[in-house]
Backbone as a printed PyTorch tensor [residue, N CA C, xyz], in Angstrom:
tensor([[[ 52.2590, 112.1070, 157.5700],
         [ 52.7900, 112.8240, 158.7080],
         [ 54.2290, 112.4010, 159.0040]],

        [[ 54.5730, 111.0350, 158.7120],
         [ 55.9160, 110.9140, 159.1330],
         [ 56.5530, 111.2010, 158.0560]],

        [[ 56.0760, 111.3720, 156.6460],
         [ 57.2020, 111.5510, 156.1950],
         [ 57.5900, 113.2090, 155.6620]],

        [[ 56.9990, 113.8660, 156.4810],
         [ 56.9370, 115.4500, 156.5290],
         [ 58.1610, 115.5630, 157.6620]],

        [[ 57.8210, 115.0890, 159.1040],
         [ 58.5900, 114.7470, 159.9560],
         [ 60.3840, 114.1690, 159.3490]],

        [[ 60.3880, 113.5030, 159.0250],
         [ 61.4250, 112.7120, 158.4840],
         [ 62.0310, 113.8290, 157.4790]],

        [[ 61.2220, 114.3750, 156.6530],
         [ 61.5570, 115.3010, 155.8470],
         [ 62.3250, 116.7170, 156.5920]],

        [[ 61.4900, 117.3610, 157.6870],
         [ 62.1080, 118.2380, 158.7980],
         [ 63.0990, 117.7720, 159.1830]],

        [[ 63.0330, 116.5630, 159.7830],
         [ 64.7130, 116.1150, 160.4200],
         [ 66.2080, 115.9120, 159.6980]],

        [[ 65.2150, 115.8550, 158.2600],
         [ 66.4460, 115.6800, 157.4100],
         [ 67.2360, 117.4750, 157.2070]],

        [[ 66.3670, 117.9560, 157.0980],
         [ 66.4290, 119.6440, 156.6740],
         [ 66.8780, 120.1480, 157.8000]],

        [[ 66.7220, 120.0570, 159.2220],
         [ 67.4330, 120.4130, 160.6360],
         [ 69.0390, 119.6300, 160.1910]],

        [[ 68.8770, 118.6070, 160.5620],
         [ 70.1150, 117.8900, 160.0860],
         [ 71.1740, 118.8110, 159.2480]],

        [[ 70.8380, 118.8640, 158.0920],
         [ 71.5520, 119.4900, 157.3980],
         [ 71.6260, 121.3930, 157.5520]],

        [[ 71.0900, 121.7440, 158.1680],
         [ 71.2650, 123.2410, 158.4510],
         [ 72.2860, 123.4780, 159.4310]],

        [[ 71.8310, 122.1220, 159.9520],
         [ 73.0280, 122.0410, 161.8240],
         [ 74.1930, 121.7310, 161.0090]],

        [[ 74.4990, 121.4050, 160.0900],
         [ 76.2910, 120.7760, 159.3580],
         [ 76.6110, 122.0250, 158.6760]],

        [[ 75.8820, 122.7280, 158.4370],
         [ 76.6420, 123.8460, 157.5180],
         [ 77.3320, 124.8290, 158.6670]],

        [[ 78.2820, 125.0350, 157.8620],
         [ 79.5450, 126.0500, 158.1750],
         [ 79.3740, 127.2580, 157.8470]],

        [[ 78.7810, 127.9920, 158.1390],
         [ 77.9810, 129.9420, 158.1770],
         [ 78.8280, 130.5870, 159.0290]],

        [[ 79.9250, 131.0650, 157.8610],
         [ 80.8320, 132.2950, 158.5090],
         [ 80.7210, 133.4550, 158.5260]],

        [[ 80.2640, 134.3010, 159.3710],
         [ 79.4860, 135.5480, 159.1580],
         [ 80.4560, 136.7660, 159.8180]],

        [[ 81.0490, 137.4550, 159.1670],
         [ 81.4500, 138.2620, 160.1310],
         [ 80.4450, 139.7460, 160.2220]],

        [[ 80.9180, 139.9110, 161.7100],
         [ 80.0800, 140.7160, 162.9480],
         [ 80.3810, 141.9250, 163.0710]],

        [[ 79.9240, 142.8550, 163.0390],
         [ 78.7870, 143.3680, 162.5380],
         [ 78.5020, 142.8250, 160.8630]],

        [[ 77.5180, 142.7740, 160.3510],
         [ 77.4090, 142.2190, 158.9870],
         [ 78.0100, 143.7020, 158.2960]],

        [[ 78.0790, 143.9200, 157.4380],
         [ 78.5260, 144.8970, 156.7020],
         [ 77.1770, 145.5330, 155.6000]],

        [[ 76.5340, 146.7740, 155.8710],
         [ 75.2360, 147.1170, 155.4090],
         [ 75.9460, 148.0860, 153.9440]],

        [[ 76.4540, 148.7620, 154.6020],
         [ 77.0310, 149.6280, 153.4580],
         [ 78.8320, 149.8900, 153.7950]],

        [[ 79.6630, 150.0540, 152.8670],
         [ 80.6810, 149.9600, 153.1120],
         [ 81.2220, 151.6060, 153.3350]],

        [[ 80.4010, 152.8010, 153.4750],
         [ 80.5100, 154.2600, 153.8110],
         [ 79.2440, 154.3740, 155.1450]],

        [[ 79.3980, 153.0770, 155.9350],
         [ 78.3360, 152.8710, 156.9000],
         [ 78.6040, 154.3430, 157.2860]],

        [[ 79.4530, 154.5630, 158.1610],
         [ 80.0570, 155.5420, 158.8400],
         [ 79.8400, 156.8250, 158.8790]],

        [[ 79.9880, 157.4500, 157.5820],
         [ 79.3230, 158.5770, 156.7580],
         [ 77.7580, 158.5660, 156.6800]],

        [[ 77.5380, 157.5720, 156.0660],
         [ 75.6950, 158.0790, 156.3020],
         [ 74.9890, 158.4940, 157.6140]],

        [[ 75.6720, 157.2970, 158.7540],
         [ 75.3320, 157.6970, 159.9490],
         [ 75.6060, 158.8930, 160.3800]],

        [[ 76.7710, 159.5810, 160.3500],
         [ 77.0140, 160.7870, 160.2100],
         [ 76.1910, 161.7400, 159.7100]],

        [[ 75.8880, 161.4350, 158.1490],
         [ 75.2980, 162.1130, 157.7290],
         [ 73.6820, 162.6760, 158.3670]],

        [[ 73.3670, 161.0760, 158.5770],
         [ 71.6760, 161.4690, 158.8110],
         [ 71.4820, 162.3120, 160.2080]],

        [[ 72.6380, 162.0220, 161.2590],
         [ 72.5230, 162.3010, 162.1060],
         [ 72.8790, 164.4500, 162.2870]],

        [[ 73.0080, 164.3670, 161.3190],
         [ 73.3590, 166.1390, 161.0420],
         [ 71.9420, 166.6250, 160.4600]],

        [[ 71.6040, 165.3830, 159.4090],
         [ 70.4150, 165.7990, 158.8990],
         [ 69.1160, 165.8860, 159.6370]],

        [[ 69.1590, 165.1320, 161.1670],
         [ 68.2810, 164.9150, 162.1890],
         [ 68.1990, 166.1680, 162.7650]],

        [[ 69.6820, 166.6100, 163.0830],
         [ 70.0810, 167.8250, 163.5390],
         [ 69.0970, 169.2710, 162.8380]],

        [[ 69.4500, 169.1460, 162.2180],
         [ 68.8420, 170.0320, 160.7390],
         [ 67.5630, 170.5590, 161.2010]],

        [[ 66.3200, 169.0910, 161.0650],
         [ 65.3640, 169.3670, 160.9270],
         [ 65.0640, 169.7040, 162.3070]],

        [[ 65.8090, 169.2060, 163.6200],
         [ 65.0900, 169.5990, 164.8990],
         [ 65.1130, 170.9290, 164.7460]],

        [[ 66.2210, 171.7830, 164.9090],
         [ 66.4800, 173.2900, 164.5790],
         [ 65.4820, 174.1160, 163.6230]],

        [[ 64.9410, 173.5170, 162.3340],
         [ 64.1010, 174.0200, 161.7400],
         [ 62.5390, 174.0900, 162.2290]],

        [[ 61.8870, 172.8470, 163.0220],
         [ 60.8290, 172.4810, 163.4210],
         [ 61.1880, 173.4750, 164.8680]],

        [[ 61.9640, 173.5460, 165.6600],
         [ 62.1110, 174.3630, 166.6500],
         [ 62.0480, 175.6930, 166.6450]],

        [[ 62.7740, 176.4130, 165.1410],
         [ 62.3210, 177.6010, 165.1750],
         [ 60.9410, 178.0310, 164.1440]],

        [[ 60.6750, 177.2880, 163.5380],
         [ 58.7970, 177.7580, 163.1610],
         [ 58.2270, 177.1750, 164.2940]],

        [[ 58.4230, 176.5790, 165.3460],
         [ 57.4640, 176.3280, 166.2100],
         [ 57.3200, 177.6790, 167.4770]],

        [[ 58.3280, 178.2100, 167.1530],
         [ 58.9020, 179.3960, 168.0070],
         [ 58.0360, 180.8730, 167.4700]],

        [[ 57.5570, 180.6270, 165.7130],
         [ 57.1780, 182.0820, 165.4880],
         [ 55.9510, 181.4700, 165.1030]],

        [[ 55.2530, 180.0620, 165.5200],
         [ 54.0610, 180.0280, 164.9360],
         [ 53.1790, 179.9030, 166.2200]],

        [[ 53.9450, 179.8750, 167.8610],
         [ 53.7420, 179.2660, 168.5320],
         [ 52.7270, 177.8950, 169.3300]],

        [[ 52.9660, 176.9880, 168.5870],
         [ 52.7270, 175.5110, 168.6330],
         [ 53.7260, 174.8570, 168.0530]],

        [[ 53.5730, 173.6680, 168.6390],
         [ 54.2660, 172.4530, 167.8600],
         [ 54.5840, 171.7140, 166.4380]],

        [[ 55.3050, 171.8460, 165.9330],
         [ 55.0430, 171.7030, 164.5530],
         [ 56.1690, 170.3740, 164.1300]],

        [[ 55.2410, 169.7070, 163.2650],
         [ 55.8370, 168.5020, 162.7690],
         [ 56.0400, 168.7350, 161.3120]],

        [[ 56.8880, 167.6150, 160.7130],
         [ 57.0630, 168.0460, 159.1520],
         [ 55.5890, 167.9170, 158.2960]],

        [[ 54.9740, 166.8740, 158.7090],
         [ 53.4740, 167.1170, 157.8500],
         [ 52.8240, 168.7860, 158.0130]],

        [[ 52.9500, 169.1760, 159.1170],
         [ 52.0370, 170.3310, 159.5720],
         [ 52.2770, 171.3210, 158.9860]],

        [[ 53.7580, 171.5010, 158.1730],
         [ 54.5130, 172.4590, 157.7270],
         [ 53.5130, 172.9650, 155.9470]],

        [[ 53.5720, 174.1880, 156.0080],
         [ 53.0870, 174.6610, 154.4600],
         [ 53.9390, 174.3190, 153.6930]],

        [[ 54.1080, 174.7290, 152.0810],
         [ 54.3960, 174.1920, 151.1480],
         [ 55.9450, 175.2470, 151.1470]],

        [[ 55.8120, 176.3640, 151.9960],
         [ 57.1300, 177.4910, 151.6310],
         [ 57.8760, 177.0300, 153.0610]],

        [[ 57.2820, 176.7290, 153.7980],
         [ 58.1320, 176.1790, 154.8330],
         [ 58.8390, 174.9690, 154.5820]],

        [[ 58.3790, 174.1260, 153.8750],
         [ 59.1090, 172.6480, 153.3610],
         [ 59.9940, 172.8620, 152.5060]],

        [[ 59.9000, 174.0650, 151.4380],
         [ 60.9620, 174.2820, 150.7700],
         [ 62.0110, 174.4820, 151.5480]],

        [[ 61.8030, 175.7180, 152.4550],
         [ 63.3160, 176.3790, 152.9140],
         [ 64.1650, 174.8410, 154.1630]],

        [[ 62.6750, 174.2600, 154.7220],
         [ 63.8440, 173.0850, 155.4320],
         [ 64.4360, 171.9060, 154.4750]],

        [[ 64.1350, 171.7050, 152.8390],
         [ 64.5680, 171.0630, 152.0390],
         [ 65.6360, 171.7020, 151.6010]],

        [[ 65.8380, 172.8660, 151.3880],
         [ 67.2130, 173.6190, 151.1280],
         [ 68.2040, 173.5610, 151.8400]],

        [[ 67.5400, 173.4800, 153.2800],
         [ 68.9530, 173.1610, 154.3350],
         [ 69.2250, 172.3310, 154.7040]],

        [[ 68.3670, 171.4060, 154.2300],
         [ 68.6970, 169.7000, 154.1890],
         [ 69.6340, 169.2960, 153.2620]],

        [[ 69.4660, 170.0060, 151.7380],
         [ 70.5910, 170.2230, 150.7210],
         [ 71.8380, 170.4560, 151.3630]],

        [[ 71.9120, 171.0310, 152.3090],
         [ 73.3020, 171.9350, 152.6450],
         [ 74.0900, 170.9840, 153.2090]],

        [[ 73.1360, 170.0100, 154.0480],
         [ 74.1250, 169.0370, 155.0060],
         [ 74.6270, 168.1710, 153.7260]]])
């Protein structure tokens, strides 16, 4: 037991001395900017699509709920963005 202990203190010890320069925000992708963009058109997209088959099917419709010709045409305009 102590020398697990002793072993931890040594390993705290040394985590507390290191010098971890991180700059802030970390950097995920370097076209961060654009994707966010992007997805956020592509979010766009699908509300508009799920809004209007929910309009001529009248209920709520999610992307699972969708048939196989309806997933095509909102995958095509997902292409577009």
């Amino acid at each position: 037991m102590d020398r697990l202990r002793r072993l931890l203190d040594h390993e705290s010890d040394i985590a507390a001395h290191r010098d971890v320069v991180e700059e802030l925000p970390i950097r995920v992708a370097e076209d961060w900017d654009t994707i966010v963009s992007r997805a956020e058109k592509m979010a766009e997209v699908i509300d508009r699509h799920l809004d209007f088959e929910s309009k001529l099917q009248g209920r709520e419709l999610r992307p699972v709920t969708l048939c196989p010709e309806q997933r095509v045409c909102l995958i095509s305009d997902l292409t577009a963005v």
